[in-house]
C-alpha positions as CSV (number, residue, x, y, z in Angstrom):
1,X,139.3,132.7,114.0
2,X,140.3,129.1,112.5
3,X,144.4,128.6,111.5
4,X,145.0,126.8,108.7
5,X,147.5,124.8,107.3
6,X,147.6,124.2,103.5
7,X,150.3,121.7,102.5
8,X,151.4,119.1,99.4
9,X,153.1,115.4,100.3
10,X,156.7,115.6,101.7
11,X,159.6,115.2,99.9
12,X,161.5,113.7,99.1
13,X,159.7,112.0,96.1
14,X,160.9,109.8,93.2
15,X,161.5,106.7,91.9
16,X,165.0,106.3,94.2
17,X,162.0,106.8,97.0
18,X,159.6,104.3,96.1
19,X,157.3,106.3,93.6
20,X,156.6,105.6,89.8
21,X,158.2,107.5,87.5
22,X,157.5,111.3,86.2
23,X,156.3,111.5,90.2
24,X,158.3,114.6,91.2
25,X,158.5,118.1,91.7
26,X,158.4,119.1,87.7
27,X,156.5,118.2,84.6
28,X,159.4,119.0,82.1
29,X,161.7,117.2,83.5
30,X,159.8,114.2,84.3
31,X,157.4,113.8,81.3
32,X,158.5,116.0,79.0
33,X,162.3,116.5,79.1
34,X,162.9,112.9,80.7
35,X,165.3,112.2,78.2
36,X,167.2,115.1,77.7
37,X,169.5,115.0,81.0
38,X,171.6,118.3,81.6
39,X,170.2,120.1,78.4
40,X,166.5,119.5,80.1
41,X,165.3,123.1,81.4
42,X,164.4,122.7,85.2
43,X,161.1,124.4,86.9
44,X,159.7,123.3,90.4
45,X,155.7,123.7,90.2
46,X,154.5,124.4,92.9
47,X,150.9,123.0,94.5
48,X,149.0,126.1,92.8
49,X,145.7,125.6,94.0
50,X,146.7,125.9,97.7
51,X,148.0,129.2,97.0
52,X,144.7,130.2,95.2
53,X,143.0,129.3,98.2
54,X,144.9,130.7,100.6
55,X,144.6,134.1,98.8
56,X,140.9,133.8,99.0
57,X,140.3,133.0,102.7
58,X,139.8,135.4,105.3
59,X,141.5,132.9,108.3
60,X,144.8,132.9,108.7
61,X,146.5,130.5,106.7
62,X,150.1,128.9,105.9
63,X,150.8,127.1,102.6
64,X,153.9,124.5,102.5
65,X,155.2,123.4,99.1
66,X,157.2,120.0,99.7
67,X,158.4,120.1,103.2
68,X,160.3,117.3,104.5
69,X,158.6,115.4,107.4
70,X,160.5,117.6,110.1
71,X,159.0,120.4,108.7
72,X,155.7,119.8,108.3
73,X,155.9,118.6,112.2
74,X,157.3,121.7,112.9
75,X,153.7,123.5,111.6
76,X,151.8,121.1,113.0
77,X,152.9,121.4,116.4
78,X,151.1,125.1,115.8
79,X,148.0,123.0,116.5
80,X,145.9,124.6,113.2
81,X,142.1,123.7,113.4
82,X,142.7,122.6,110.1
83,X,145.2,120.8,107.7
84,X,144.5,120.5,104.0
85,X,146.8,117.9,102.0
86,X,146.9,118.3,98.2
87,X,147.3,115.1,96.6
88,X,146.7,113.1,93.0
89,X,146.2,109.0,92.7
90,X,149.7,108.4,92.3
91,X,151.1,110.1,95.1
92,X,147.8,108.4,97.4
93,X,150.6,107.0,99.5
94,X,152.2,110.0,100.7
95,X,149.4,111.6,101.6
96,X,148.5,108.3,103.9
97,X,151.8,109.6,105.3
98,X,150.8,113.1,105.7
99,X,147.8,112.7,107.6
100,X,149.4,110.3,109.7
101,X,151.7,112.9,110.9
102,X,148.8,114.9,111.2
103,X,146.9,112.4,113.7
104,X,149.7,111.7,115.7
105,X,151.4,115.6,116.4
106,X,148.0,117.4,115.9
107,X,145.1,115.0,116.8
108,X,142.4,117.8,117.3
109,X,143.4,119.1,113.5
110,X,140.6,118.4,110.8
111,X,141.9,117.1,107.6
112,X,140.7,118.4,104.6
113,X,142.0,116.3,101.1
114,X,141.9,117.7,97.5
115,X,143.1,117.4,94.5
116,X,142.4,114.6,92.0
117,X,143.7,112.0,94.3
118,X,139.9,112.9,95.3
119,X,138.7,110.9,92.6
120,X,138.8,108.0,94.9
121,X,135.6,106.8,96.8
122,X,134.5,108.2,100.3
123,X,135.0,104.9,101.5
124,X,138.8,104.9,100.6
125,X,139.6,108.6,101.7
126,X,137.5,108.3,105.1
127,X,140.0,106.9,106.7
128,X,142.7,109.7,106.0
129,X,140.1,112.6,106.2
130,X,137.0,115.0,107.7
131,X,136.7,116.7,104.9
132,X,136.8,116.2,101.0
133,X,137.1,119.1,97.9
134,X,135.6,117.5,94.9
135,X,135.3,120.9,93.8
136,X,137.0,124.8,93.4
137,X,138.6,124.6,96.6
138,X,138.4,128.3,97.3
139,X,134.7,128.5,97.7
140,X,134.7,125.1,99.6
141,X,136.9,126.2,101.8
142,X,134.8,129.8,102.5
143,X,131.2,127.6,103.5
144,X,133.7,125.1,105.4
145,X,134.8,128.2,107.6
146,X,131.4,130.2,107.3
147,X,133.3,132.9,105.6
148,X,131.7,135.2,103.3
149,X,131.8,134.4,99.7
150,X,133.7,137.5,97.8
151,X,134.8,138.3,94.5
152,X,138.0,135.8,94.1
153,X,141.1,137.3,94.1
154,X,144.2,136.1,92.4
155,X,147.2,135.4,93.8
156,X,150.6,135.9,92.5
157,X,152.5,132.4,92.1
158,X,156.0,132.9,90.1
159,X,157.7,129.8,88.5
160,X,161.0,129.9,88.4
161,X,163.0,128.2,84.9
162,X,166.4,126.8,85.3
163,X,168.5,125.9,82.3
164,X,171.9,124.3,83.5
165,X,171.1,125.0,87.1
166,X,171.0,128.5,86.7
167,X,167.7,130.5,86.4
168,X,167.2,132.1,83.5
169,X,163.7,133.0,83.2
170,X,160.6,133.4,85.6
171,X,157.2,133.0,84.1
172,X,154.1,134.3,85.9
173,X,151.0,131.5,86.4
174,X,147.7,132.7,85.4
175,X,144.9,130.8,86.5
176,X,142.1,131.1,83.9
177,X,139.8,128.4,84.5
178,X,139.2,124.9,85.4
179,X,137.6,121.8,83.5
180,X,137.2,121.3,80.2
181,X,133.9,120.4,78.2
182,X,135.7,118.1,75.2
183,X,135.5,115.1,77.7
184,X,138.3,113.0,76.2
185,X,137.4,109.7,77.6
186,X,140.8,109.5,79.6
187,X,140.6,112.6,80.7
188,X,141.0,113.5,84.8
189,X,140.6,117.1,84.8
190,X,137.8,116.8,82.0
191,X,135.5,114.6,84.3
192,X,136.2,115.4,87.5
193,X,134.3,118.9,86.7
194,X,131.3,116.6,85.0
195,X,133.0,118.6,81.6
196,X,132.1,122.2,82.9
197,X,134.2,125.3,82.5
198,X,134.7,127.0,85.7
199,X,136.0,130.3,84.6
200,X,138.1,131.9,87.3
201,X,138.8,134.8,85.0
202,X,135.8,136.0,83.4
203,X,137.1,137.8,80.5
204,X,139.9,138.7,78.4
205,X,140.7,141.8,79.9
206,X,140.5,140.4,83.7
207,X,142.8,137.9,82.3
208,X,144.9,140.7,81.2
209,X,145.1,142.6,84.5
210,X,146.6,139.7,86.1
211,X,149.5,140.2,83.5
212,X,150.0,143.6,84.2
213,X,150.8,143.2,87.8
214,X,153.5,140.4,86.7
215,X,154.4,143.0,84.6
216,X,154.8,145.5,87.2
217,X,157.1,142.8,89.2
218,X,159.5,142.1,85.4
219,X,158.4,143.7,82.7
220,X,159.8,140.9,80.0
221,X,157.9,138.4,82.8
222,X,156.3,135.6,81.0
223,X,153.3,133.9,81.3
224,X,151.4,130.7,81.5
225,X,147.6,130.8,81.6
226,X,146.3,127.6,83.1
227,X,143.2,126.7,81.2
228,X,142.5,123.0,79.8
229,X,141.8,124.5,76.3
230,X,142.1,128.4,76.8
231,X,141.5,129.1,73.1
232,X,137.8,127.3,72.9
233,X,136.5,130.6,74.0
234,X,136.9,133.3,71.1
235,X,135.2,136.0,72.6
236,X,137.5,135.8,75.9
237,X,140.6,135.2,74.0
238,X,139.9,138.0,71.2
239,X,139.4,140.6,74.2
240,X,142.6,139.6,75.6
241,X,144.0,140.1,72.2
242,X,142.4,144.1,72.1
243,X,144.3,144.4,75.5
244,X,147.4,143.4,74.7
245,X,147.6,145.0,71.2
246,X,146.3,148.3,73.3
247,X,149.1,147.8,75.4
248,X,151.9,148.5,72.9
249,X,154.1,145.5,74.4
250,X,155.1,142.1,72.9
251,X,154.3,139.5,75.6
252,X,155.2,135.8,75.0
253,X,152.4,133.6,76.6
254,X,151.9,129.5,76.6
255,X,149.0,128.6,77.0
256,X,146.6,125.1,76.6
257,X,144.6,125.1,73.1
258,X,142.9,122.1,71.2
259,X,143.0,122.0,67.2
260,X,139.4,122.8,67.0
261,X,139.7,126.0,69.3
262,X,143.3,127.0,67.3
263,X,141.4,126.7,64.0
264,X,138.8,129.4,64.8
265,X,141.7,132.3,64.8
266,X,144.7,133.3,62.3
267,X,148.2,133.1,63.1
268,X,148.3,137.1,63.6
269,X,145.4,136.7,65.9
270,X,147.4,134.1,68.2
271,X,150.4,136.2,67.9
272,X,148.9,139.2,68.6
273,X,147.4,137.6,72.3
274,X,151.1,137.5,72.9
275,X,150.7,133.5,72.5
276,X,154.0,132.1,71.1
277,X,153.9,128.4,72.8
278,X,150.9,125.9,72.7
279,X,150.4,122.9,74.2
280,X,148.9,120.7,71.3
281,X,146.8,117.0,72.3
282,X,147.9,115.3,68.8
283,X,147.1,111.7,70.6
284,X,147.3,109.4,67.2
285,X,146.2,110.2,63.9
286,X,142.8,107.6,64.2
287,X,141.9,108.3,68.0
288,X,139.0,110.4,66.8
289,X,138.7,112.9,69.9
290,X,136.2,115.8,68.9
291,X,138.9,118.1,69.6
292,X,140.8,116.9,66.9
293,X,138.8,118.5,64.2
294,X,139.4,121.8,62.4
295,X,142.3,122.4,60.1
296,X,144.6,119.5,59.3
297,X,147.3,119.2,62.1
298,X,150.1,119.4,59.6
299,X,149.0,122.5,58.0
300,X,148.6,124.1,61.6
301,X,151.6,122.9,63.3
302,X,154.0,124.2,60.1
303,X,152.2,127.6,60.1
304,X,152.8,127.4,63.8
305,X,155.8,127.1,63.8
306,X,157.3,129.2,60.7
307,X,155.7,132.4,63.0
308,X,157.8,131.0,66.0
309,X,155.1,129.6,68.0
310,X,156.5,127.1,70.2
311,X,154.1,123.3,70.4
312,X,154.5,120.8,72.9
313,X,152.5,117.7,71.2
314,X,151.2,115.4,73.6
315,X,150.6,111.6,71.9
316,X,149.2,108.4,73.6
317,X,150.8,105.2,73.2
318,X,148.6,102.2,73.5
319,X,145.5,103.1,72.0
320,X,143.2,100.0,71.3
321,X,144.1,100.4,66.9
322,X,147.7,100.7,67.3
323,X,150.2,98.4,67.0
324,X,154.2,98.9,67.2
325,X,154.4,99.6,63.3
326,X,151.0,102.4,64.0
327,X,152.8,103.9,66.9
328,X,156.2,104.2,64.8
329,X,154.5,105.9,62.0
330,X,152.6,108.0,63.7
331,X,155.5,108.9,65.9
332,X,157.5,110.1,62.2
333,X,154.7,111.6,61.3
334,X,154.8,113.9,64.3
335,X,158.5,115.1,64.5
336,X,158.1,115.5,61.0
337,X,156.2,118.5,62.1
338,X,159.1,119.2,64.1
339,X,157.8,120.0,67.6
340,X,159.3,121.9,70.6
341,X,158.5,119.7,72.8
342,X,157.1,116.2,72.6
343,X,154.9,114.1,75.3
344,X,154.2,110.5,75.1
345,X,151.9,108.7,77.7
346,X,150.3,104.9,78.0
347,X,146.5,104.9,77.8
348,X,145.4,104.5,81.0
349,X,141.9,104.4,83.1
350,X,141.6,106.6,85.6
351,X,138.6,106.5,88.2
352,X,136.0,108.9,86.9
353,X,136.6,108.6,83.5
354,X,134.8,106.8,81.0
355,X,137.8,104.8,79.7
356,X,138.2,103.7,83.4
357,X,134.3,102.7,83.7
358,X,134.7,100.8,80.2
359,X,138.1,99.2,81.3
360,X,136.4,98.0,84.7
361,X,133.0,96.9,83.1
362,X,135.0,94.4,80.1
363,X,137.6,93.0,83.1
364,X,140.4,94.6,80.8
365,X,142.4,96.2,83.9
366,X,145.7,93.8,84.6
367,X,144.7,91.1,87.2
368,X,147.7,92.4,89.7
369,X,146.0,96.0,89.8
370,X,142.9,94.3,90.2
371,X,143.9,92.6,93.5
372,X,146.2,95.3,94.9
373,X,144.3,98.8,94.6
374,X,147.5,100.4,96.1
375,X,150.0,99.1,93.1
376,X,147.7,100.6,90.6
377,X,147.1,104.2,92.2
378,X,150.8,104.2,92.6
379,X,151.2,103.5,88.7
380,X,148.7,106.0,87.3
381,X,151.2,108.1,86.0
382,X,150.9,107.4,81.9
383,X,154.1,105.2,81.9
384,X,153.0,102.1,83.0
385,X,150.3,99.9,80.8
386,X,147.4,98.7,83.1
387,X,145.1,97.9,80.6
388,X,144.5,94.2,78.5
389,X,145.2,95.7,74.7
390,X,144.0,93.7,71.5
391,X,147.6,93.1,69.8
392,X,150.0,94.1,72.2
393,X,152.2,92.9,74.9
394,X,152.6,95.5,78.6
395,X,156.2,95.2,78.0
396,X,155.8,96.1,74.0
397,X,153.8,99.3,75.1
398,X,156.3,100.5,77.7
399,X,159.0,99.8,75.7
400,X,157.6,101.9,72.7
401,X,156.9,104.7,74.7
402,X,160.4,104.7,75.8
403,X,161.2,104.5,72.1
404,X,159.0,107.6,71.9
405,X,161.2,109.7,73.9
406,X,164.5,108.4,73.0
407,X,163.9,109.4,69.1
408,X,162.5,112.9,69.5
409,X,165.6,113.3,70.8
410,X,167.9,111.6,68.6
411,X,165.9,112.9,65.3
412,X,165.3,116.6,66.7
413,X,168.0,116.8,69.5
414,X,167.3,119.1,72.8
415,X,164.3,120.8,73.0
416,X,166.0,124.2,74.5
417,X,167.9,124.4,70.9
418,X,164.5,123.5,69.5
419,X,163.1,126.6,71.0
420,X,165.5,128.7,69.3
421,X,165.0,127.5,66.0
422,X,161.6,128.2,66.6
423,X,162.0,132.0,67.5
424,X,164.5,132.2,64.8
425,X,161.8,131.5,62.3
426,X,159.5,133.9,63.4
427,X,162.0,136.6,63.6
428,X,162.9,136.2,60.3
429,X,159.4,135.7,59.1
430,X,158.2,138.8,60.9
431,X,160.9,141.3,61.4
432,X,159.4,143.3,58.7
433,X,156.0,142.8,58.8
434,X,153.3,145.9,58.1
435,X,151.8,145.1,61.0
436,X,153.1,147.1,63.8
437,X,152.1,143.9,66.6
438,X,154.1,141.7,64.8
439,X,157.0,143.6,64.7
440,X,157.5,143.7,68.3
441,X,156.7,140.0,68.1
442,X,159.4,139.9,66.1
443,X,161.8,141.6,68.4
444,X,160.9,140.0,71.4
445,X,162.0,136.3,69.3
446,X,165.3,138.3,68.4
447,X,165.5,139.3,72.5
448,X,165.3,135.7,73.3
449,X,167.5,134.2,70.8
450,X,170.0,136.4,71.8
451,X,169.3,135.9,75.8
452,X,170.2,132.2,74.5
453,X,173.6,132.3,72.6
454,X,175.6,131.2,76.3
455,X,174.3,127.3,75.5
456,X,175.9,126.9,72.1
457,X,178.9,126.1,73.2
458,X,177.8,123.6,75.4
459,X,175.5,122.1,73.1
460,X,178.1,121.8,70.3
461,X,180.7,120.3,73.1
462,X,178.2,117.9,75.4
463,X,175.3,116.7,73.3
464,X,175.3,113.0,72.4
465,X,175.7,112.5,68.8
466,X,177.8,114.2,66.0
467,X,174.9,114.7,63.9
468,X,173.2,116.9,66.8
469,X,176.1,118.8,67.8
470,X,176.5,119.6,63.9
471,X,173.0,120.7,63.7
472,X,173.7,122.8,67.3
473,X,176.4,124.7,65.3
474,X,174.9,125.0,62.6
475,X,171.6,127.0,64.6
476,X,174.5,129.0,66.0
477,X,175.7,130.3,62.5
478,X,171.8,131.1,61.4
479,X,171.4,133.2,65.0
480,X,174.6,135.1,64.5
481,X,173.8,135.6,60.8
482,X,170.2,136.9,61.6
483,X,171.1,138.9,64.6
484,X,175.1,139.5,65.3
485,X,177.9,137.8,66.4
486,X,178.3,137.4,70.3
487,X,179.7,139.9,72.3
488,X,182.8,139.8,74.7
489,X,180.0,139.4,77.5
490,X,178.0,137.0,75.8
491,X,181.4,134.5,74.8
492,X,182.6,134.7,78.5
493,X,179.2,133.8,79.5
494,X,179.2,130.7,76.8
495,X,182.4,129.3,78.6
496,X,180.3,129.8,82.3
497,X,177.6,127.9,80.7
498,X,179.8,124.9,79.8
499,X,180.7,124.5,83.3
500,X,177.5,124.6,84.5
501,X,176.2,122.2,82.5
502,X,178.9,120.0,83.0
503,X,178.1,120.3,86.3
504,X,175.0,119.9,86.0
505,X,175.8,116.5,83.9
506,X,177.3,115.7,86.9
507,X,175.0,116.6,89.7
508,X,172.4,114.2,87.8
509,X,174.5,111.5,87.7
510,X,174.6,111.3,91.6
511,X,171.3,112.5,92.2
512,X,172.8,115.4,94.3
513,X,170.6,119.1,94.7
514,X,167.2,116.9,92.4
515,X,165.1,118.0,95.6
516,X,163.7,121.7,96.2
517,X,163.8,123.1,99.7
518,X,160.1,124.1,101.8
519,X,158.8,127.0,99.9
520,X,156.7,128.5,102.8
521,X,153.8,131.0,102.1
522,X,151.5,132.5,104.8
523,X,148.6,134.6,104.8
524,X,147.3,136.2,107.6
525,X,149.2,135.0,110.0
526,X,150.9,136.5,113.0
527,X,154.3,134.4,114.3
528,X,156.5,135.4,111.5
529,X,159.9,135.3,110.7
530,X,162.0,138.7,110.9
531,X,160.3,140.5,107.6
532,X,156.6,139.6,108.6
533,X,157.3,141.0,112.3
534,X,158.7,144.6,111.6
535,X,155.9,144.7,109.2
536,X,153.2,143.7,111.4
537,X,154.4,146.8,114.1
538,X,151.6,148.6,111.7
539,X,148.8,149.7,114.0
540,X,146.6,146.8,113.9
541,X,143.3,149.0,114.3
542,X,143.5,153.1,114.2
543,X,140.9,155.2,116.6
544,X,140.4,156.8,112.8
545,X,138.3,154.3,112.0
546,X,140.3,152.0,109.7
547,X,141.8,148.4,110.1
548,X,145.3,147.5,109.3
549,X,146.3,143.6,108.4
550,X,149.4,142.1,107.0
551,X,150.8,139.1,105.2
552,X,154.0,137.6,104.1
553,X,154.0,136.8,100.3
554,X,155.8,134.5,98.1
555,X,159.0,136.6,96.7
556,X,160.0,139.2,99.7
557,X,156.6,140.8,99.3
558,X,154.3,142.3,102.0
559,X,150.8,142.6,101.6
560,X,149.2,145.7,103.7
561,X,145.3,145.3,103.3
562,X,143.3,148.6,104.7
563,X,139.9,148.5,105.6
564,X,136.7,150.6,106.9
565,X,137.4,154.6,107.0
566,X,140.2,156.8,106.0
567,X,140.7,160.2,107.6
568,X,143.5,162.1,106.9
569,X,145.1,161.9,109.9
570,X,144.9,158.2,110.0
571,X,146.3,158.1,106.4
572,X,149.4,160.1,107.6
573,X,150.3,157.6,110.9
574,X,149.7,154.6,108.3
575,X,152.1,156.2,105.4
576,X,155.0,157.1,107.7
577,X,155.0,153.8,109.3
578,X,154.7,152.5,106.0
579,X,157.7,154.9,104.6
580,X,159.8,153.8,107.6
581,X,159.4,149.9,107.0
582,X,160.6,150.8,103.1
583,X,163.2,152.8,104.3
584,X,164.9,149.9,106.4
585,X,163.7,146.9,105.0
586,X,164.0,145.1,101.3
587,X,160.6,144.4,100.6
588,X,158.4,145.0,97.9
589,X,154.7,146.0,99.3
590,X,151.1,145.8,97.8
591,X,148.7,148.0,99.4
592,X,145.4,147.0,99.2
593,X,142.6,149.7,99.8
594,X,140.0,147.2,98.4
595,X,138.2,147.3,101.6
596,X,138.0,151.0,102.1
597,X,134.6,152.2,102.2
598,X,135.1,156.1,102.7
599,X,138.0,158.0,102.6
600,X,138.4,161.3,103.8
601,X,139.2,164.1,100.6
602,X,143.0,164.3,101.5
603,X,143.8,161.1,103.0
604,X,144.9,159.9,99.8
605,X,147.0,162.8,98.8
606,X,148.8,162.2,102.6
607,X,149.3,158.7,101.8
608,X,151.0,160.0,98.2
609,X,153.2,162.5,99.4
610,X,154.4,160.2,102.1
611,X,155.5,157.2,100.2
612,X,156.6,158.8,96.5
613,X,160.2,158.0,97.3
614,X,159.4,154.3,97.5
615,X,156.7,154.5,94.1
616,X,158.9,151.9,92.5
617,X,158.4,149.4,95.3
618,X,154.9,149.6,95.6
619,X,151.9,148.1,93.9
620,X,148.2,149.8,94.6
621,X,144.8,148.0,94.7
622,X,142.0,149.9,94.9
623,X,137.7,149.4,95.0
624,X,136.1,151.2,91.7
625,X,133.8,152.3,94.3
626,X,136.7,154.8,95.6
627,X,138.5,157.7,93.8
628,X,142.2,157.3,95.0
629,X,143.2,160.7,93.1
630,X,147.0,160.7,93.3
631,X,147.6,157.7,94.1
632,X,146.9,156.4,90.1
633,X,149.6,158.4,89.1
634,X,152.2,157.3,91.4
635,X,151.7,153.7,92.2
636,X,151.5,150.8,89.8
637,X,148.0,149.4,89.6
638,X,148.3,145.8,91.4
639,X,144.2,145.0,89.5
């Protein structure tokens, strides 16, 4: 069977390194945050697509998340039949890099490029590749290796949020679908699935069992769904809605809505999905996108907000009717609405777009991109202006966008103190609602408020400005007034935080610990480290009549699949070996039975009695074609 090898570029990456800027590890911090310095939450993002894949494939296969050049030598001295390299345009370089390294320490490897780097001709790619994904990689990949297309199966990917170098939060990714029919004329992700949805989750309440097994891993978990305008759907989104209100449990979801799929629901609707953060394209006030019709943005972002829903407004700077004075008022006009979180990118053509095939057709692109392709793949980032505009200057663009940044956060200070007024609001506007939903909407604003009092003091003592630190302490007063003072743990925890973030302050300053180690996943895949080795002891194949296989997943977790036939006394050898691993070892473990086609009456009950002690470290999948009797009561349902 082929070995594969799924990686991103190598770090390190930056502008220190050569790249433009906002190329990185993390969107917050390098195009939303940018400005905010120590008080900007931290999250690496990991290349989420090569995880989806690997989930999906039926080869063994490793996935590497940023390795340094020594380490991605290191896996390809394994010799895998074949490497794929994850890329976009403005990292083109470093993948020239990768498959370089690829060529010269595992010739006989195929390469495989995707991502929407892959928006760049044949003719430009062939050089660096075999093979090329313009497409959902997971089913590529299955007619590449002549596997068997199956149901897709969705893998769990955890980020990780950092304020002050300390992590406070994980949120559980959710991969809902891909494209996006509004086919903004700038738009990558729009055109580069000719403006098709490519649902990945069908419907609201798949969407929904994805969350319980986050869930089952931290039950105040949140979540992210990844879907270019999640909301556009009603009937998907109002079935997710069902589940979660039939659940009982206040979730707090972000997810990717236009204001032409918001304006379809009511406030309670969008609170009752467990949504309390959007990300909101307000572009400019005359750019006329379709998606931009529905209620007035005002009106929604206010009602938004006052119900302690979190928006991230993404505007474009540059756009062919504005001019410095356009850009300033529409700039007022939006933290007027007080957002969360702000965005502000140059209009820019990007190859497969319409803008770009206008741009190219008129001679508008800047004659130095023109004559050196690499320069301008480099650039396509959103802060750099490529384009010839009708009354302004490059320098006048890039220099308003920076004025962009720098005043949402002198006019509405840090956006982590933004969030908390934000919840604040929709405590106090729905801690005593009739409706029962809202309620525990309420209380889980009042749980994160509270989880936040530790960065008041270091807000009121390191902020820049005295009118931001004021308006820091002030917050502080409202949040003690609504919901208590601070206890003894909380104020010794304030004082740890100002340390932190002092050293955090400092950290930045020397560009010390700005680069994630190798996050290494594998699936499938035999030469393990310690954990994978004691786990793969399991009898491979039983005389029973059923076949064992395990993986190595992201977060200490081992993944025991089981397939063909279950007797009894096969189910007893697999459950002790199983109980034994538990009993030594750390890990949590999803046992899959997905692939069981018959099971002997009392082979579940065996495998139930065996491993009860461990219930709380195990997750259960099973086939609805299969009645796994006890086991539904003791395990946590993984799907």
């Amino acid at each position: 069977m082929s070995r594969i090898l799924l990686t991103s570029v190598c770090r390190p990456l930056g502008e220190r390194y050569g790249d433009a800027p906002s190329v990185g590890y993390e969107l917050l911090f390098g195009q939303v945050t940018r400005k905010q310095g120590l008080f900007s939450p931290r999250a690496n993002h990991v290349q989420f697509s090569l995880e989806y894949i690997a989930e999906n494939l039926q080869a063994p296969t490793t996935v590497l998340h940023y390795p340094s050049r020594r380490e991605l030598i290191a896996e390809l001295c394994k010799h895998p039949q074949y490497v794929g390299i994850s890329f976009v345009l403005s990292t083109f370089h470093r993948m020239k890099e990768a498959a370089a390294l690829v060529r010269r320490y595992s010739p006989d490897s195929k390469i495989i490029l995707g991502g929407y780097g892959t928006v760049l001709s044949d003719e430009e790619l062939a050089p660096w590749s075999d093979f090329i994904c313009r497409e959902e990689g997971a089913l590529f990949m299955q007619r590449l290796l002549g596997e068997r297309e199956a149901p897709q199966r969705h893998p769990v990917v955890i980020s990780r949020l950092r304020v002050f170098n300390r992590e406070v939060s994980r949120t559980g990714m959710i991969f809902g679908g891909l494209g996006c029919p509004n086919g903004c004329d700038f738009c990558c992700t729009s055109h580069f699935f000719k403006r098709k949805h490519i649902r990945l989750l069908d419907t609201g309440r798949d969407i929904y069992r994805v969350i319980e097994r986050y869930q089952e891993i931290e039950p105040e978990m949140s979540m992210v769904i990844l879907d270019e305008d999640f909301l556009l759907n009603r009937k998907r989104a109002l079935e997710l809605r069902d589940c979660v209100v039939a659940g009982g449990r206040a979730l707090s979801i972000f997810a990717f809505a236009s204001i032409k799929a918001i304006s379809q629901y009511t406030v309670t609707e969008i609170l009752e999905m467990g949504i309390d953060g959007l990300w909101i394209g307000y572009e400019g006030t005359r750019s006329g996108y379709a998606k931009q019709t529905g209620r007035p943005v005002a009106e929604l972002f206010r009602e938004l907000r006052e119900h302690g829903i979190s928006v991230l407004a993404s505007m474009i700077v540059g756009l062919p009717y504005q001019t410095p004075e356009v850009i300033e008022e529409e700039l007022t006009g939006l933290l007027d609405l007080h957002p969360t979180l702000s965005q502000f990118l140059i209009y820019g053509p990007t190859p497969g777009t319409p803008f770009y095939e206008q741009v190219m057709s008129e001679n508008r692109l800047h004659r130095d991109l023109v004559d050196d392709r690499k320069t301008y793949y480099r650039n396509c980032t959103g802060f750099k202006a490529m384009v010839t505009h009708p009354s302004m200057r490059p320098a006048e663009i890039e220099t308003a966008q920076e004025h962009c940044f720098s005043e949402d956060l002198r006019r509405l200070g840090p956006s982590m103190f933004r969030s908390v007024e934000t919840w604040l609001l929709g405590y106090n506007r729905l801690k005593d609602s009739e409706n029962p939903n809202l309620r525990r909407k309420a209380e889980r604003f009042a749980f994160e408020t509270r989880r936040a009092y530790p960065i008041f003091l270091a807000g009121k003592t390191l902020a820049r400005g005295r009118e931001t630190r004021q308006r820091i302490a002030a917050l502080e007063a409202k949040a003690h007034a609504a919901l208590g003072t601070p206890t003894m743990s909380e104020s010794i925890s304030s004082i740890a935080a100002l340390g932190l973030a002092a050293w955090t302050g400092l950290t930045l300053k020397l560009g010390l610990f700005q680069h994630p180690r190798l996050t290494r996943s594998t699936f499938r895949v035999a030469d393990e480290p310690l954990a994978s080795r004691v786990w793969r002891k399991l009898r491979g194949a039983d005389e029973e009549g059923h076949h064992v296989e395990v993986e190595l997943r992201q977060g200490s977790t081992i993944r025991v699949s089981v397939a063909g036939t279950l007797s009894v006394a096969g189910a007893e050898r697999l459950a002790a070996e199983l109980a034994e691993n538990l009993r030594r070892r750390k890990e949590r473990l999803v046992l899959d039975f997905e692939r069981i086609v018959q099971a002997e009456s009392e082979a579940f009950e065996r495998v139930a009695e065996l491993l009860r002690e461990y219930a709380g470290r195990i997750r259960l999948v099973v086939p609805d074609t299969i009645d796994p009797g006890p086991l539904l009561g003791l395990f946590a349902l993984e799907v």
